[in-house]
Residue, then its C-alpha position, 0 to 999 in steps of 0.5 A: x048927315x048934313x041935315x041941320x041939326x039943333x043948337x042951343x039958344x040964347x035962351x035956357x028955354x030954347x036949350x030945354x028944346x033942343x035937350x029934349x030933341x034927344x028924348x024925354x028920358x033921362x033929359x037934364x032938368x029945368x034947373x040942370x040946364x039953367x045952370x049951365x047956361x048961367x055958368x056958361x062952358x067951363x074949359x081949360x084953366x076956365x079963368x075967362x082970360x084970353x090966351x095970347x102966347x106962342x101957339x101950340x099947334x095941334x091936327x087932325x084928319x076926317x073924312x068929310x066927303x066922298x059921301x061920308x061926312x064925319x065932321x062932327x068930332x073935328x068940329x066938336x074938338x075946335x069949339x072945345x079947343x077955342x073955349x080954352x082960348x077964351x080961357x087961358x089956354x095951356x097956362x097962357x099959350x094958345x091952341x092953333x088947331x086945325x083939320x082937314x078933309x082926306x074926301x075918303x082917299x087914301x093917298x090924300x089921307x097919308x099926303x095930309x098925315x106927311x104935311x102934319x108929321x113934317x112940320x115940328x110945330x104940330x105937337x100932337x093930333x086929336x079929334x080926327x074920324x077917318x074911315x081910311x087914314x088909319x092905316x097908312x098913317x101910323x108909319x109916317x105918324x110912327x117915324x115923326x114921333x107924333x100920336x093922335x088921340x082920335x075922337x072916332x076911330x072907324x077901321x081895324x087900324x085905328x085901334x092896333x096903331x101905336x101912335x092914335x087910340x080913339x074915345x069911341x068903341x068902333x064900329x065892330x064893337x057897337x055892332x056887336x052891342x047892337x046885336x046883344x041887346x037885340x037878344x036882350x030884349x027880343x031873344x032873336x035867334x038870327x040877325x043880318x048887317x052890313x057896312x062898306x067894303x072898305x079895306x080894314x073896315x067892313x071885313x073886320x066888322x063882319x068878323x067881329x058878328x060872326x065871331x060874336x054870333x059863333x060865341x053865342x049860338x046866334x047866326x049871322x045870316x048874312x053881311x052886305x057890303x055896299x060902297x057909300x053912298x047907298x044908291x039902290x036900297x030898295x034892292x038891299x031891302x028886298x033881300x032881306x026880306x026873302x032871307x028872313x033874319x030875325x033882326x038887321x043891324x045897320x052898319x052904314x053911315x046916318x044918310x045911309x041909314x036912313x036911306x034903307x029904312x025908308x026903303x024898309x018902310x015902303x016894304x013893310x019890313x020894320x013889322x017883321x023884323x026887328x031893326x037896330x044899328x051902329x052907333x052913326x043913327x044915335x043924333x038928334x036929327x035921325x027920328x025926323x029923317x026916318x019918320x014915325x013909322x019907326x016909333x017904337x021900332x028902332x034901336x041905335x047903339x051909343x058908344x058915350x053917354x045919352x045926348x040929352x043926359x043931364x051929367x054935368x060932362x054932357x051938359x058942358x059939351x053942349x054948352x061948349x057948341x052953343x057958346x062957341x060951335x055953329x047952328x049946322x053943328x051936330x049934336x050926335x055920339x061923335x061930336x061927343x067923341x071929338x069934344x072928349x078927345x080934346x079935353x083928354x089932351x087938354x088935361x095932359x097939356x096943362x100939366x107939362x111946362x108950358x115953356x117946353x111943350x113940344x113934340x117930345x114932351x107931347x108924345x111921352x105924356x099922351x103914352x103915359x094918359x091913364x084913368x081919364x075919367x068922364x060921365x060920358x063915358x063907362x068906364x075910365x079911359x086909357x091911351x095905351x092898351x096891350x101890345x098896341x090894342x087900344x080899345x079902353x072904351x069897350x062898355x057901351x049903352x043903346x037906345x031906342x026910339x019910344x011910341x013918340x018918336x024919342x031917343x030913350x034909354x034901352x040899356x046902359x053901361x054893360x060889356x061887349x062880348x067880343x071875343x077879341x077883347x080878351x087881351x084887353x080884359x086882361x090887361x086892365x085885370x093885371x094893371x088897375x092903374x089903367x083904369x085909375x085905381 
């Protein structure tokens, strides 16, 4: 995942390239793009005056190595975060924002969660995206009053936590998106996946498929869990070729990913089975790691809206990481989950006195966040679900490389068919001020 990645340049025609990097398809036009770029990022109060005031400090924990890199919703987060800076801030206060690593260790993940909660300062966290911090994190996150608007939530207990609820699906959500539309448009009647076997993490996700493939008539052939990084694919990919499925839905990260498909490709297996995967492979860089032999082939689920679309909540982050994110920055589907985490608490923050942001007020307002609403997203999005079930964003969209190699449109916003969901669906039936009506 650390491939370099596209930047928008000085220039609207550089912009235009990068855009186009995602797919012809539902690209921004000329005039969408220059616009934009004229403009220039719109954050915050967007007042163009520099906050000076007393900081407000905000956290958040990723995991950024261990051989899996998650930095995207982080970094995406701080670009918005110093936008606002450069743009009043929180009605004049600053945002000091800052993230750390937890290497995929739990024990490190809840010594940073403690080092947050303990100082009284930090107001709230947002932008995180751990495969492991979930977990442990929500009692010190419970017993200090703070809540985490998270920008990717990864493993069961970032979406059954109290105190964090994510922008992003999750995985066992997009799986399951991925396997719909492998039904969708190729009627497969068996399809196989994989993960990683950490705890809360790939036992879920594989609950989720059987629990979709039981619901539906499809089998689930089998599920591999491997530990990150993948370090024996062509192993993995011979077994799928003797089990035969119909289709694979590939659940590991993008390094990963691409790993296996080459491995797939050294074995021809793309022209017998079908192939698609989470939401990790949708990045601006994946068709040049994988290379054409998958044109046409591969599938990816996105949890937010198309990388290249031109509504105006998309081009703004794009904006966002040309003005102030960096060249190695990604441009995928959890940068946008990082920048909408932050904008949610912007929102809320900007509508408290700014004489009595602290973490009191904080905590109370993020509960009470109801109908946010995004182009980037499906449907508008909610902190708190039933009984602690926070999952708001639930329909999805996927994509697929076309004959040249480009990220298109393959499906947009529809339900998951997750029979988990049902007390989410009921809530949202029962209370529409979830959704903002």
């Amino acid at each position: 995942m650390k491939a370099p990645r596209l930047r928008g340049a000085a220039t609207t025609g550089v912009l235009v390239l990068a855009l186009a990097a995602c797919g012809s398809s539902n690209s921004g036009t000329d005039s969408d793009i220059a616009s934009v770029a004229a403009s220039g990022a719109k954050c915050g109060l967007a007042n163009g005056t520099k906050a000076v005031g007393t900081p407000i400090k905000i956290g958040a924990i990723a995991t950024m190595s261990g051989g899996i890199d998650f930095s995207s919703s982080p970094k995406s987060a701080k670009a918005y975060f110093d936008c606002v800076n450069a743009n009043g801030g929180i009605n004049g206060r600053p945002i000091e924002y800052s993230y750390e690593d937890d290497a995929l260790d739990p024990q490190k993940a809840s010594a940073l969660a403690s080092k947050f909660a303990s100082d009284p300062n930090v107001v709230a966290m947002t932008g995180g995206a751990s495969f492991i911090a979930c977990a442990g994190n929500q009692p010190i996150f419970e017993k200090a009053n703070l809540y985490d608007i998270l920008g990717v939530g990864v493993p069961r207990p970032c979406y059954y936590s109290k105190n964090m609820s994510a922008l992003n699906a999750g995985p066992r959500l997009s799986l399951i998106s991925a396997a719909q539309m492998q039904v969708k448009d190729f009627g497969i009647k068996s399809f196989a996946s994989n993960g990683y076997p950490i705890p809360g993490l790939g036992d879920w996700v594989k609950d989720g498929a059987q629990q979709y493939a039981t619901s539906t008539g499809v089998k689930l052939s089998y599920f591999d869990l491997v530990p990150p990084p993948i370090k024996d694919a062509t192993s993995l990919v011979t077994n799928l070729g003797k089990k035969r499925p119909d289709a694979v839905i590939l659940g590991f990260a993008a390094s990963d990913n691409a790993t296996y498909l080459k491995a797939a490709e050294q074995q021809a297996i793309g022209d017998k089975v079908h192939f698609s995967s989470l939401t990790p492979s949708y990045d601006t860089t994946f068709p040049g790691q994988i290379g054409p032999y998958w044109n046409g082939k591969f599938y990816s689920n996105s949890e937010f809206s198309l990388l290249n679309s031109p509504a105006a909540d998309n081009l703004n982050w794009r904006q966002v990481l040309k003005e102030y994110g960096t060249a190695d920055q990604p441009r995928d589907s959890f940068s946008q989950g990082g920048y909408l985490a932050a904008r949610v608490l912007v929102e809320t923050l900007l509508k408290l006195d700014p004489a009595k942001i602290d973490r009191t007020t904080v905590s109370t307002a993020i509960q009470a966040i109801k109908g946010f609403k995004s182009d980037m997203l499906c449907k508008p999005w909610y902190f708190s679900g039933p009984g602690g079930h926070n999952n708001a964003n639930h329909q999805l969209r996927n994509v697929k490389l076309d004959a040249d190699g480009n990220y298109v449109s393959a499906a947009d916003c529809y339900e998951t068919q997750d029979p988990a969901l049902a007390d989410i669906l009921a809530a949202e039936k029962a209370d529409p001020s979830l959704l903002g009506s």
